[in-house]
TIDREN-282509 format. One record per residue (C-alpha): x negated, y, z negated. Coordinates in steps of 0.02 Angstrom, whole numbers, padded with zeros to 5 digits, always signed. Each point is the difference from the previous one (the first is absolute). Example, Ala and Ser with C-alpha at 12.3 -4.5 7.8 and 13.67 -1.06 7.14 Angstrom:
2
-00615-00225-00390;-00069+00172+00033;
***
This chain:
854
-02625-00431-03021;-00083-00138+00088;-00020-00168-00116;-00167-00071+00004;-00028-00164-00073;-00128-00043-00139;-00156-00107+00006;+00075-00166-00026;-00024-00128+00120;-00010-00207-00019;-00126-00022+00144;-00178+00037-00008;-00132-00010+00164;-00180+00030-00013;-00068+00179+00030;-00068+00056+00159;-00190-00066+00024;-00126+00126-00024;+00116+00128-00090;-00092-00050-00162;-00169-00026-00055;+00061-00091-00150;+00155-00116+00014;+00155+00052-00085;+00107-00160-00063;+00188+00007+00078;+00137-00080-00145;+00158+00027-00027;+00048+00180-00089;+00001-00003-00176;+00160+00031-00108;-00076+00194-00033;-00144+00079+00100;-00174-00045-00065;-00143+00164-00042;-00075-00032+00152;+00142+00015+00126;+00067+00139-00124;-00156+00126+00046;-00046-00050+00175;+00191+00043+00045;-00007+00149-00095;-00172+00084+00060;+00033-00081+00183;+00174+00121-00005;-00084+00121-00037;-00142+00004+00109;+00147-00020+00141;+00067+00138-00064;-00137+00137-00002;-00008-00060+00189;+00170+00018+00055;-00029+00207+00035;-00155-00020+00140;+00100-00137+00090;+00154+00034+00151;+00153-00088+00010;-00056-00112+00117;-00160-00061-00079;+00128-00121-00097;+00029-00123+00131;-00202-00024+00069;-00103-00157-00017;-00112+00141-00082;+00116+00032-00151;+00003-00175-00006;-00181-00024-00035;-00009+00135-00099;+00110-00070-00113;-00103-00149-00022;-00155+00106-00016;+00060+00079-00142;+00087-00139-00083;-00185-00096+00010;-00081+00160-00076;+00104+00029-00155;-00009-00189-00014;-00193-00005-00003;+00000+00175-00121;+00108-00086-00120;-00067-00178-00013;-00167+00085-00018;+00047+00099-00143;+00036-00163-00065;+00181+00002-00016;+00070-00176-00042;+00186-00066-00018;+00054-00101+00095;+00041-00082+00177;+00023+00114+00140;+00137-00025+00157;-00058+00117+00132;+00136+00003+00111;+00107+00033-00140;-00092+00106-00057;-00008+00102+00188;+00167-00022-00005;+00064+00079-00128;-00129+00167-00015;+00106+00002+00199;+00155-00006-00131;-00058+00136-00109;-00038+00120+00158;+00166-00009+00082;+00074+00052-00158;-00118+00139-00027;-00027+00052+00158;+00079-00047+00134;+00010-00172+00104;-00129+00032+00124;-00125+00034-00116;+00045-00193-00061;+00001-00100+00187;-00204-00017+00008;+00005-00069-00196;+00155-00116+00059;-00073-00031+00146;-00159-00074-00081;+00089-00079-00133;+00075-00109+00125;-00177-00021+00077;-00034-00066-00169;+00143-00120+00018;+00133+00088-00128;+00169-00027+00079;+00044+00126-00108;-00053+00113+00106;+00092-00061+00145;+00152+00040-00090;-00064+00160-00028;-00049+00058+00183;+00186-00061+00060;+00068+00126-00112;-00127+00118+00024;+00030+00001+00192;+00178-00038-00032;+00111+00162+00088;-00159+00046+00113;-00032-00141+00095;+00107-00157-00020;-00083-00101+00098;-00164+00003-00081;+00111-00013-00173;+00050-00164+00056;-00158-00055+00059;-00077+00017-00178;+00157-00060-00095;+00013-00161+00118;-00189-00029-00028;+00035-00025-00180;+00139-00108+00011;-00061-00112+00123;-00139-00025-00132;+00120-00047-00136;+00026+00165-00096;+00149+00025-00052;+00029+00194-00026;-00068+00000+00180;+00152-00106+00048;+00115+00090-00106;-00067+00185+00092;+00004-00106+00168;+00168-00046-00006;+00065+00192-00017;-00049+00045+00150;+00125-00123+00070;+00208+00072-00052;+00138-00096+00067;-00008+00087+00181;-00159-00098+00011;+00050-00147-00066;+00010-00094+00174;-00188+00030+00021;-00153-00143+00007;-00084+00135-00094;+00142+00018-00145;+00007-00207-00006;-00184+00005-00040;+00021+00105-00142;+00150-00104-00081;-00100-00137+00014;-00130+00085-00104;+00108+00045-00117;+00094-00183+00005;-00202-00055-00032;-00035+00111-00144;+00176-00042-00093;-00079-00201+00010;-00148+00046-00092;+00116+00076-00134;-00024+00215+00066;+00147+00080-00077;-00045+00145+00089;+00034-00104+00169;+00153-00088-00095;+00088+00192-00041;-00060+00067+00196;+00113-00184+00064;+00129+00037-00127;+00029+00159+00094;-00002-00084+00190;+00131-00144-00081;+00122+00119-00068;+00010+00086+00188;-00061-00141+00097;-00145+00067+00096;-00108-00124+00055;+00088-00129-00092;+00166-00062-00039;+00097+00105-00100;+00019-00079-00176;+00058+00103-00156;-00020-00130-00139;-00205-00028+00078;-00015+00190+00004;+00069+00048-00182;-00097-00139-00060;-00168+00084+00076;+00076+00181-00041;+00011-00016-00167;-00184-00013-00041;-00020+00151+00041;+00054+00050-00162;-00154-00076-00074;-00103+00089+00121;-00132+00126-00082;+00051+00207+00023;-00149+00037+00079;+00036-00124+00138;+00186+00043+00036;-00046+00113+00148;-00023-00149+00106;+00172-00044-00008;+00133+00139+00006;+00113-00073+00136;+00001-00147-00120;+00047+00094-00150;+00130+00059+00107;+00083-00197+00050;-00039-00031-00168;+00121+00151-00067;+00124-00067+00132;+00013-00164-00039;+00047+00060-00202;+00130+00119+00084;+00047-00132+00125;+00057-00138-00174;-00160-00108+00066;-00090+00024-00149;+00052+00066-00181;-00038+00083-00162;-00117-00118-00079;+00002-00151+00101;-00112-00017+00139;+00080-00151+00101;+00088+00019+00178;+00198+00029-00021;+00114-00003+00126;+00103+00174+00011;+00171-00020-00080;+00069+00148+00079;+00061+00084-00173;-00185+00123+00022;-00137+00003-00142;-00009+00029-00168;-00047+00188-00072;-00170-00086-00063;-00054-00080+00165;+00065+00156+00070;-00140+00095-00087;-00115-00143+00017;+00013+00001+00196;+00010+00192-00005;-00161+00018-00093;-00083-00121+00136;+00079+00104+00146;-00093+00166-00055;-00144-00090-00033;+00021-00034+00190;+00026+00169+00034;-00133+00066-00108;-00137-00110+00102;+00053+00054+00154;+00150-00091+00065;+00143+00116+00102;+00121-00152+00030;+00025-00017-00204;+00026+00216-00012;+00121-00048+00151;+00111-00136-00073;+00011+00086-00154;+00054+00168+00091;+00113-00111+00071;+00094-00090-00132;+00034+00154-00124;+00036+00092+00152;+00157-00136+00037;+00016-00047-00174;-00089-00186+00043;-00031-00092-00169;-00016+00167-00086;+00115+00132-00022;+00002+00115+00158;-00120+00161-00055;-00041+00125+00130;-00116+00102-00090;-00102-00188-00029;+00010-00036+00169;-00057+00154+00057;-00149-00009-00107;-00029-00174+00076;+00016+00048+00144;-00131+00132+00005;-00145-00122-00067;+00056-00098+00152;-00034+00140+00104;-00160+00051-00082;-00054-00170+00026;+00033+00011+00191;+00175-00089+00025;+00090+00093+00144;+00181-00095-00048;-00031+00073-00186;+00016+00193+00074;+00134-00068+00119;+00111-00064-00162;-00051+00175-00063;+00071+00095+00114;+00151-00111+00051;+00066+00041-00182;+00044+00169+00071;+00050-00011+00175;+00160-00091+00098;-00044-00058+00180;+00065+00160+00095;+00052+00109-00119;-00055+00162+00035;-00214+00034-00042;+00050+00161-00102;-00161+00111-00104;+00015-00097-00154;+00006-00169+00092;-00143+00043+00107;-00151-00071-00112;+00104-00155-00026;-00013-00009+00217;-00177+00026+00023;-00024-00136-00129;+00104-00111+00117;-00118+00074+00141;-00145-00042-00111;+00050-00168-00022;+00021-00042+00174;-00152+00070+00047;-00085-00109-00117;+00063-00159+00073;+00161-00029-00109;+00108-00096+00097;+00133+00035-00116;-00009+00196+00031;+00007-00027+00193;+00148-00122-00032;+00076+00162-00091;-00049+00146+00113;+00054-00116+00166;+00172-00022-00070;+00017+00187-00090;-00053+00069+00192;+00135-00103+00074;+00130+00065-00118;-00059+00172+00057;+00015-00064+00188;-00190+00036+00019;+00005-00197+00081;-00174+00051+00086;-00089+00014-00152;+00114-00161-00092;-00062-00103+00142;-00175+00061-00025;-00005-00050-00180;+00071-00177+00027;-00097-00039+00166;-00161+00048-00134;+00072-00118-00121;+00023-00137+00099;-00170+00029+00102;-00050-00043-00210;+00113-00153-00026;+00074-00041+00160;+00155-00091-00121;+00035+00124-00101;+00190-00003-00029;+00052+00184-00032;-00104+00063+00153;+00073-00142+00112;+00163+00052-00028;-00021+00189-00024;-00097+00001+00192;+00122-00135+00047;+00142+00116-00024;-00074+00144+00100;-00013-00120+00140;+00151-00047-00010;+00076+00162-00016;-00114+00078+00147;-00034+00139-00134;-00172+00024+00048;-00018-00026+00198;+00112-00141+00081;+00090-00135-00074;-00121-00158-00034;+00140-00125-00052;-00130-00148+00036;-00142+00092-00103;+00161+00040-00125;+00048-00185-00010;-00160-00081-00034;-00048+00133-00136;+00173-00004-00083;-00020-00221-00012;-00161+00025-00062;+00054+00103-00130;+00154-00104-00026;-00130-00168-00017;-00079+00122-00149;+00172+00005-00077;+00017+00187+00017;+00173+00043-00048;+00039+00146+00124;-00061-00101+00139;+00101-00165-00055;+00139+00113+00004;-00018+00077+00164;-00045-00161+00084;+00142-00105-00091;+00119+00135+00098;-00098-00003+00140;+00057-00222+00014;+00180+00044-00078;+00004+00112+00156;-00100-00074+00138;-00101+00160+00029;-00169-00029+00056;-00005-00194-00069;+00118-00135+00025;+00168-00016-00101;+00009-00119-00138;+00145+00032-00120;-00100-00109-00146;-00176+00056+00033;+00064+00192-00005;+00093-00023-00172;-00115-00118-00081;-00151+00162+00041;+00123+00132-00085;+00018-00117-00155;-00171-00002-00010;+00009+00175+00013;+00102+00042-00116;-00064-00122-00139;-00162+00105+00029;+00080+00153-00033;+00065+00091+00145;+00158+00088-00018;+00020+00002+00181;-00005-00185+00042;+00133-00003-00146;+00117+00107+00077;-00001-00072+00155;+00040-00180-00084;+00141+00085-00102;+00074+00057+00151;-00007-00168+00074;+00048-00092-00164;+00135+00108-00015;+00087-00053+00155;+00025-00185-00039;+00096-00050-00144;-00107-00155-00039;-00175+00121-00009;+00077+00141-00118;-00067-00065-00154;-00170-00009+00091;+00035+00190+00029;+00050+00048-00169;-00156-00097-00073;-00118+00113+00117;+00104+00146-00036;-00015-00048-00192;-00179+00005+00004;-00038+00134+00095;+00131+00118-00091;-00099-00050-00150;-00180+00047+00046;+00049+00186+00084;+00069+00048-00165;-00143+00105-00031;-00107-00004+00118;-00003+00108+00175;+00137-00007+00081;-00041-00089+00193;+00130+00001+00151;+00023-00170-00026;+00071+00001-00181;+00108+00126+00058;+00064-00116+00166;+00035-00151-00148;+00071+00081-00110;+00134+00097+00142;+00013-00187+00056;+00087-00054-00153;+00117+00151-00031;+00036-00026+00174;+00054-00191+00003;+00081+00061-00172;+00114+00108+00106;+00081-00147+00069;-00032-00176-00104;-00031-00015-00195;-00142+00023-00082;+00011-00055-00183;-00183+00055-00072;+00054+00173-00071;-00193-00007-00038;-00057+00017+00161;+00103+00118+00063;-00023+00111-00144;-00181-00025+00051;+00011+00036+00184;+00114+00151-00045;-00167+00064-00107;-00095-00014+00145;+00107+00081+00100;+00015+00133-00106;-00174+00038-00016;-00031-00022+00197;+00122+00133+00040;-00101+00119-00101;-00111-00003+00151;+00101+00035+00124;+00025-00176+00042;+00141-00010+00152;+00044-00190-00045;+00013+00035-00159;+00108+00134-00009;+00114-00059+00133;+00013-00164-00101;+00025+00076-00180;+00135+00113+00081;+00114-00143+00093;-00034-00142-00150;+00080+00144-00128;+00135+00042+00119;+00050-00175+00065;-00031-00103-00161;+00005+00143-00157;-00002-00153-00141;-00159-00053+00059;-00112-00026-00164;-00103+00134-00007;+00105+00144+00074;+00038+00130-00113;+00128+00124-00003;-00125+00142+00052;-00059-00117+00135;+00186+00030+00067;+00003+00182-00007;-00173+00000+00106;+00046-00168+00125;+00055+00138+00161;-00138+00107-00053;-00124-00158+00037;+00060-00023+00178;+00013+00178+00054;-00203-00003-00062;+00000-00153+00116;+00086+00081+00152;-00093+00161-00032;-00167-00130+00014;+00085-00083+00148;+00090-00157-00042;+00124-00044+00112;+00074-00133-00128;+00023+00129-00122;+00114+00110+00123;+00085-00149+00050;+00059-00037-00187;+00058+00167-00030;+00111+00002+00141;+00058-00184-00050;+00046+00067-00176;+00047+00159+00041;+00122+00016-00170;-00122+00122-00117;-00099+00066+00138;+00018+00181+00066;+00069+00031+00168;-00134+00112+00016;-00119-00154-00039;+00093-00111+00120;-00011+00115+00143;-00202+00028-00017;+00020-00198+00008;+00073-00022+00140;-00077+00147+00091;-00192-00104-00054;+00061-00171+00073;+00051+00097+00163;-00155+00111+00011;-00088-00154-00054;+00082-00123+00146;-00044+00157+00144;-00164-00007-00047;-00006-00192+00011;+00036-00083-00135;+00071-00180+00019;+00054-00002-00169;+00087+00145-00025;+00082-00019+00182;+00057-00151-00073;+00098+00072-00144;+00065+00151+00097;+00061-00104+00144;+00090-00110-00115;+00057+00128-00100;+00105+00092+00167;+00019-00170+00078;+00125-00042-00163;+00025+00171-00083;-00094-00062-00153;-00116+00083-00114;+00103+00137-00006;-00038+00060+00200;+00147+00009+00100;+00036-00135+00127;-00064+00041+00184;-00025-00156+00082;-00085+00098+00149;-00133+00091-00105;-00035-00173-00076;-00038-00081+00134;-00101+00151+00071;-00094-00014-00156;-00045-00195+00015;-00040+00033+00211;-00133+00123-00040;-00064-00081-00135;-00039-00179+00131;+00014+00083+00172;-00084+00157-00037;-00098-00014-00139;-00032-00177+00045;-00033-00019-00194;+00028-00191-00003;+00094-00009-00144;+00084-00167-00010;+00171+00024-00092;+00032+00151+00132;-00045-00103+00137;+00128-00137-00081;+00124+00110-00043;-00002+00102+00174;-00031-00197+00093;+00171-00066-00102;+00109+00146+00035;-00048-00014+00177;+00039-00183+00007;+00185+00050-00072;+00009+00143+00108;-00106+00034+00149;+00056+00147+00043;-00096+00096-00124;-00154-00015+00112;+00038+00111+00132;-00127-00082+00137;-00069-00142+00048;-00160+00090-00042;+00027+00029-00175;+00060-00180-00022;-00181-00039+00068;-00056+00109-00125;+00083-00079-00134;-00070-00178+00076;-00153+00057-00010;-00014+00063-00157;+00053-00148-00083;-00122-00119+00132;-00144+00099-00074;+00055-00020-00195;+00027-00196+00053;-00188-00027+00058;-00071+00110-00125;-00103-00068-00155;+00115+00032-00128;+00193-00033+00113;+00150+00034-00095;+00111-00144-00030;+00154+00110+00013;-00053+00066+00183;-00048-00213+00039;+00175-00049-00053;+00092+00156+00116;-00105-00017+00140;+00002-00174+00001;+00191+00024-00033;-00012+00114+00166;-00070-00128+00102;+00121-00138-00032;+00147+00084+00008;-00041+00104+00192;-00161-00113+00031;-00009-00111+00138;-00040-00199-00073;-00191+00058+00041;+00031+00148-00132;+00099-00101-00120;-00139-00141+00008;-00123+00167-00032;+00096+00041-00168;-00022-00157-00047;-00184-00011+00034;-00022+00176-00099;+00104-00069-00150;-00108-00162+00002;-00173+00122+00012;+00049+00086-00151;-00118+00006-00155;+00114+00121-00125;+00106-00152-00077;+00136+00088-00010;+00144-00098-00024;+00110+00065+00112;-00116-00020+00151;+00006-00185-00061;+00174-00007-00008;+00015+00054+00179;-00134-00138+00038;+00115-00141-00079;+00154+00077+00100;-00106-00028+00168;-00058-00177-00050;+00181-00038-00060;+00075+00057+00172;-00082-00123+00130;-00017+00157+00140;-00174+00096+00012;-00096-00140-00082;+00046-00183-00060;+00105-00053-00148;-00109-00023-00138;+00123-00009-00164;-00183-00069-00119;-00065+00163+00059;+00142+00100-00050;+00011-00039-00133;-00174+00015-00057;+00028+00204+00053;+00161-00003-00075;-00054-00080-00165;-00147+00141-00008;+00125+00152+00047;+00128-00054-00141;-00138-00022-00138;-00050+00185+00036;+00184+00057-00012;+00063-00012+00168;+00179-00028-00032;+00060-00045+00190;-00129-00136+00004;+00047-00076-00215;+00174+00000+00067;-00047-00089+00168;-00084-00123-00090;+00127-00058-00126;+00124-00019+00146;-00124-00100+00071;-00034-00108-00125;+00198+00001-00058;+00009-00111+00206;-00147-00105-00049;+00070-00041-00156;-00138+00045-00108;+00106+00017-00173;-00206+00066-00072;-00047+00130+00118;+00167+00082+00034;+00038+00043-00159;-00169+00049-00039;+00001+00142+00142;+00181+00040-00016;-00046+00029-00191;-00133+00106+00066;+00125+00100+00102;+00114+00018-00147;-00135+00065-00119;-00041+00142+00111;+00182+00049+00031;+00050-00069+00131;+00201-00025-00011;+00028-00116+00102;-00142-00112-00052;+00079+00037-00166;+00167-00079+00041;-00074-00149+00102;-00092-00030-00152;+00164+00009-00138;+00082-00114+00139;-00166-00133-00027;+00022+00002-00212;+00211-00014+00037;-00034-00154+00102;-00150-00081-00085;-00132+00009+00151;-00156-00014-00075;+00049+00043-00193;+00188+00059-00061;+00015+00146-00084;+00164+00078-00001;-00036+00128-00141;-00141+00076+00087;+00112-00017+00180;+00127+00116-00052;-00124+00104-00061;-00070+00037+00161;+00187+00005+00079;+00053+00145-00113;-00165+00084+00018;+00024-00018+00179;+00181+00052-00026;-00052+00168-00071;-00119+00043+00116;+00145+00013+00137;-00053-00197+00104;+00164-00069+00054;-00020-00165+00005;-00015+00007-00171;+00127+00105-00044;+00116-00122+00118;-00059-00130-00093;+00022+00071-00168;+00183+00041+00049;+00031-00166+00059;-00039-00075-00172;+00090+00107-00082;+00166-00023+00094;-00062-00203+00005;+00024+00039-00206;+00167+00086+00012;+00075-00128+00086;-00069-00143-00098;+00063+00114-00159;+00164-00002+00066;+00011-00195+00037;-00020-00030-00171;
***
C-alpha cells in the first residue's frame, strides 16, 4: 500500500488571495488537531467522497478538480465558522493536505492528486512529498519534479523521497549529486531522517565515500525511529541488519566495531535479524535476498533450506529476479539433463532471465554451452554484457566461444580482450585460462612469471584447475614441491565434501602420481586424495580410475589402500580401458603378473586398434612395445617401426616423442627410412612441431642434434639459433646452449654465459650440466662452488659425483669429513660404481699390508 505522509510540515506561506473572504491565520500545527481542523477535515472527506461516483478517471488531474477542491474546502469552511464552531488555529494547507491523505487510503490515489495538488498551492510541502509518491511507478519524471521541489525548499522528507529515485547505477548523475546534497543539507540542520537515508549511501558508497563507522553511526537511529514511519526506510533496515550480522554493531551497544572475523553473537544475531525482516516487511527484496542467501550457504547462520526457500520467495514476491534464480538453482546442475520434475525449476531460470537477472543469463549461457547449444550461450552473454559491458562471467563464458570458434569462426582477438577483461575482474576460470595461455605463448606473449603468478592467483581464489596445473609444474622441480604439496593440501581439504570438479580430481592424481616415484611423507594427504579418488570413480571418472588402479598396483602400502582396494585395483583399469584410457592399458601390460591373458590380449588389441585409427599415444606404446618386445608383445622391430611411420608420415599426428623416437633411430640407423622422401617427411614433421606455439623440447634437442651432426656450418649455426629462441626452459636445451658457447665454433666463446645456462639447468636437475659445473669450478679453483654442485650431484645419485665428493672430505677441500666420505664410498660400492669399489679395495689391501708390518 502506498505511504502517504501526515499533515506535519515546519513551513507555513500565506493562502492564495481571494480564496477567502475571511483570513485564516497560518501557525505551526499543534501537538493534537484542534475542533476546528477536526470537522472541516472530516465533513470536507466526505463531501469528496459522495462525489467521487459522477466523476471519470481523468477528471483527477484538471485545473478543474483543482478548483473544485478549493471551492469546497471554502464552503465547509464558511458552513462551519458560521455555525459558530470555535477551537482553535487553523493550517490550511495542512489541513488540504492531509483530507488528500485520508482519500488515498480510502479510495484510491487519484482521488487524492487535486487535494495534494492544492495543498501545495497552499504552500504544504507535505504535499510535495505526497504527489512524488503518488506519481511514483506512473510517471517518474513528474515524481521527481514534485519531490525535488520540496527539497530544494528545505524539506526534508522531500529530500529523503528525492534521493530514492537515485540507486547506485545513478550515482554518477548531476541529478543524483543534487539530491545528496539535500540530504548532506538536511543532516546539518539535525534531520535524522536525512542522517539514516546518508547512513545508507556511506555504508555502499553511492554518492559519497564509502565509510562504515559514519554509516552505522547514522543507521542506528533508526532504531528510535517511530513504527508508523519505518516504511520510508526498508533498504536501510536492511544495511542496518547487515552491519549486526557483519560484527559492525552488537547486542546492546550501539558504537561502530570493527569486524573481528570470529561472526556475531546469537543476540545481535536476532537483533540484526529482527531489523532485516523489518526490511523485508516494508518492501525491500535485497534483505529477502541476502537472507535467502546466507541460510541457503550456511553464512552466519546455520545453512537451512527450507528458510531460505521461504526467503527466497518474499524476494520474489517483492520483484527480485536473482531471488527466483537462487530458487531454482537449488535444483538444477548446469547441463544436467531438464527432466519432468526439474522442469518448473527451468522455467524459473527462464523467468529470471527474462526479468533482467543477470545472474540467470550468467546460468542459462553457461548450462547451454555445456549442452553444446553455443548459439544460444553466446546469446545470453552478448545480452549480459550489452547490460554491464565488464561483467566477468559473461567475458569469459563469450570469450571462450570465440576462442573455441564454437559458434561461427574463431575470434581469438574478440576472445583475448574479453578473457583480460574478465581476468582484470579477477574471475578465476579466466585467470586460469589466460595464466596458460602466457605459460604457453598462445595468443599472448610468453612470460614464465606473469603466467604462474595468474594461476596462483587462481588458485588462491579457488579454482581447482589453476591448481592442478601448478602441481604439475611444482612437481617437476625439487625446490617447488613443497609449494605443490601446500596447494595440493588445501585443495584436498576443501573437496572433501563438496562436488567433485575435474580439477580436484587432476590434483589429487598429481600427487599419487609423483608418489609413484619420490616420497611423500603426509599419510594425511594421501589418505585424502585416495577419498577423492574414490568417490570420483563412482562417476565414471577415466583419471580416476586409471589412477586408483596403478597407485594400488605399483605402491600397495600407500596409506589409505585397503585390502579390498587390492582385490578391485585390475578391475579399476579395465573400467578405464573399457572408457578409453590408454594409460590404463599401458599399465596392465607393464604389470602383466595378476592380469588375465585374456585381459592382456583385449589390451594390446585396443592400443593397436587405437594407433590405426590415429592415436599418437597409443602408437607410442605399441611401437615401443614391438620395437623392444616389452609389455608383454613380442619383439618385431619391423611392425614397430611401421607403427611409429604411420603414426608421423601418415597420420601426420605430430606427436613429439614419435617424431623423437622415429628422428633418433634414424640418426643411428638411416636405413630405416626407405627414401629420401620419407626422410623429408620425417624433416618436416619435426620443422612444423619446432615453429609451432607450444614446440617440444625433446623434438628441439633431436632436430637440432640432426642439424649439427649432417648440417652444413649454416645448419649447425641454425641449431644454435633455434636453441637460443627457445622459451620452454628446459634444462637440457640449456645445457646444449652452454656446450655451443663452451666450444668457440658456431658462435663465440662466452664461458660468463655458460655458465649462467648451466647454473639454471643444474638447479632444475640437469645432471650433465651440475656435473659440468663442478669440473669447472674444480679448474678455477673455487673450493665454495665445486663442492656445492658436486654435493648437489651426489644428493640426487649421481655416483660419480658421489665419489668425487668422498675424495673432497678424504682430502680436506673445503671441510674434512672422513666418516661421512666412506659413507658415500660404500654406498657407491653397493650400488655396483667402480671407482669406488677400486678404491675401497685399495684400502683394504693398504690395511693388510700395514697389519702385516707390524
Amino acid at each position: 500500500m502506498l505511504g502517504f505522509l501526515g499533515a506535519v510540515t515546519r513551513r507555513h506561506f500565506k493562502a492564495r488571495t481571494g480564496t477567502l473572504t475571511r483570513p485564516v491565520r497560518m501557525y505551526c500545527s499543534l501537538p493534537a488537531p484542534s475542533p476546528l481542523f477536526t470537522e472541516l477535515r472530516k465533513a470536507t472527506f466526505q463531501k469528496w467522497q459522495s462525489l467521487l461516483i459522477s466523476k471519470p478517471q481523468e477528471y483527477f488531474e484538471t485545473p478543474e478538480a483543482i478548483q473544485d477542491v478549493n471551492n469546497l474546502v471554502e464552503e465547509e469552511l464558511r458552513t462551519i465558522l458560521a455555525q459558530g464552531q470555535e477551537g482553535g488555529t487553523l493550517d490550511l494547507g495542512a489541513l488540504v493536505s492531509q483530507v488528500g491523505a485520508d482519500l488515498g487510503y480510502q479510495e484510491g490515489k487519484r482521488a487524492a492528486i487535486p487535494w495534494f495538488k492544492y495543498a501545495l498551492e497552499l504552500g504544504n510541502l507535505t504535499a510535495a512529498a505526497n504527489l512524488s509518491l503518488v506519481y511514483k511507478g506512473q510517471d517518474w519524471e513528474l515524481a521527481k519534479e514534485y519531490a525535488k521541489r520540496g527539497a530544494a525548499l528545505g524539506d526534508h522528507t522531500c529530500a529523503i523521497i528525492y534521493s530514492d529515485y537515485f540507486p547506485a547505477s545513478l550515482s554518477h548523475t548531476p541529478e543524483s549529486q543534487e539530491a545528496v546534497s539535500f540530504l548532506l543539507k538536511g543532516a546539518e540542520e539535525g534531520s535524522q531522517g536525512c542522517m539514516i537515508k546518508l547512513g545508507g549511501r556511506y555504508f555502499r558508497g553511492v554518492g559519497v565515500p564509502v565509510d562504515k563507522k559514519t554509516a552505522v553511526e547514522y543507521l542506528v537511529l533508526l532504531e528510535d525511529v517511530p513504527a508508523f514511519q519505518a516504511w520510508m526506510y526498508p533498504q536501510e533496515y536492511y544495511f542496518l541488519g547487515f552491519a549486526y550480522w557483519a560484527g559492525h554493531l552488537r547486542a546492546g551497544d550501539k558504537t561502530y566495531h570493527e569486524p573481528t572475523g570470529s561472526g556475531p553473537c546469537e543476540e545481535s544475531k536476532k537483533v540484526g535479524l529482527a531489523h532485516l525482516e523489518l526490511s523485508i516487511a516494508k518492501g525491500c527484496g535485497s534483505a529477502a535476498h541476502f537472507l535467502g542467501d546466507c541460510y541457503l550457504n550456511g553464512k552466519v547462520v546455520a545453512q537451512d533450506t527450507e528458510t531460505a526457500q521461504k526467503y527466497l520467495r518474499k524476494g520474489v514476491d517483492l520483484g527480485v529476479p536473482d531471488c527466483l534464480y537462487m530458487l531454482a538453482m537449488t535444483q538444477l546442475v548446469p547441463g544436467k539433463e531438464i527432466t519432468k520434475d526439474l522442469l518448473p525449476a527451468f522455467q524459473n531460470m527462464e523467468r529470471a532471465h527474462e526479468a533482467g537477472s543477470v545472474l540467470a543469463k550468467n546460468w542459462l549461457g553457461y548450462h547451454y554451452y555445456q549442452t553444446s547449444e553455443f548459439a544460444k550461450s553466446a546469446e545470453l552473454y552478448r545480452e549480459v554484457l550489452k547490460m554491464d559491458p565488464r561483467n566477468p562471467i559473461a567475458c569469459y563464458g563469450l570469450g571462450s566461444i570465440l576462442f573455441e570458434g564454437r559458434e561461427a569462426d574463431v575470434d581469438t582477438e574478440e576472445a583475448v580482450r574479453l578473457i583480460k577483461t574478465s581476468a582484470q575482474a579477477e574471475m578465476p576460470r579466466a585467470l586460469a585460462l589466460l595464466g596458460d595461455w602466457t605459460l604457453r605463448g598462445q595468443l599472448v606473449p610468453f612470460d614464465y612469471e606473469a603466467g604462474i603468478k595468474l594461476l596462483e592467483r587462481a588458485a588462491e581464489l579457488g579454482n581447482p584447475d589453476a591448481a592442478s596445473r601448478l602441481v604439475k609444474i611444482y612437481l617437476q622441480t625439487p625446490n617447488t614441491v613443497e609449494a605443490a604439496m601446500r596447494i595440493i593440501s588445501k585443495f584436498l581439504q576443501k573437496a572433501g565434501t563438496r562436488i567433485i570438479e575435474e580439477g580436484h580430481v587432476s590434483i589429487a592424481s598429481s600427487l599419487l602420481a609423483f608418489s609413484w616415484s619420490s616420497k611423500v611423507d603426509d599419510s594425511e594427504m594421501l589418505e585424502n586424495a585416495l577419498t577423492l579418488l574414490k568417490r570420483a570413480k563412482d562417476s565414471d571418472s577415466v583419471e580416476a580410475l586409471r589412477v586408483l588402479g596403478i597407485t594400488i598396483r605399483m605402491l600397495p602400502n600407500t596409506p589409505g589402500i585397503t585390502e579390498e582396494d587390492k582385490k578391485h585395483a585390475v578391475q579399476y583399469l579395465e573400467r578405464a580401458l573399457v572408457l578409453g584410457s590408454i594409460e590404463a592399458a599401458t599399465n596392465l601390460l607393464a604389470v602383466p603378473t595378476d592380469v588375465s591373458e585374456e585381459l592382456q590380449a583385449k589390451a594390446k588389441t585396443f592400443l593397436e586398434d587405437r594407433a590405426s585409427e590415429g592415436s599418437s599415444m597409443a602408437a607410442y606404446v605399441a611401437a615401443r612395445g614391438y620395437l623392444h618386445g616389452d609389455l608383454t608383445f613380442p619383439q618385431d622391430v619391423e611392425k614397430g617401426l611401421n607403427i611409429l611411420k604411420k603414426d608421423i608420415l601418415v597420420h601426420k599426428s605430430g606427436h613429439a616423442g614419435n617424431i623423437s623416437y622415429l628422428f633418433q633411430m634414424f640418426l643411428h640407423t638411416p636405413s630405416i627410412l626407405e627414401s629420401a622422401e620419407e626422410e623429408a617427411e620425417l624433416i618436416s614433421a619435426a620443422l612444423k612441431n619446432v615453429n609451432s606455439e607450444t614446440p617440444s623440447a625433446e623434438v628441439k634437442l633431436v632436430y637440432a642434434t640432426y642439424l649439427a651432426a649432417k648440417g652444413t656450418p649454416e645448419q649447425q649455426k641454425e641449431a644454435f639459433e633455434l636453441l637460443k629462441n627457445d622459451t620452454s626452459n628446459d634444462a637440457r636445451v640449456l645445457y646444449l646452449l652452454a656446450c655451443f658457447y663452451l666450444e668457440d665454433k658456431v658462435v663465440a666463446r662466452d664461458v660468463e654465459k655458460a655458465v649462467g645456462y648451466l647454473r639454471i639447468a643444474a638447479e632444475a636437475g640437469h645432471e650433465a650440466s651440475t656435473m659440468q659445473l663442478s669440473t669447472y669450478y674444480w679448474k678455477q679453483k673455487n673450493v665454495e662452488e665445486c663442492v656445492k654442485y658436486t654435493k648437489m650431484s651426489a644428493d640426487r645419485g649421481n655416483l660419480d659425483a658421489m665419489f668425487n665428493l668422498a675424495l673432497m672430505y678424504i682430502e680436506g677441500f673445503g671441510e674434512q669429513n672422513v666418516e661421512e666420505a666412506m659413507r658415500l664410498l660404500k654406498l657407491g660400492a653397493e650400488r655396483g660404481h667402480e671407482a669406488s669399489l677400486d678404491y675401497l679395495h685399495n684400502l683394504e689391501q693398504e690395511k693388510t699390508k700395514n697389519s702385516q708390518k707390524e
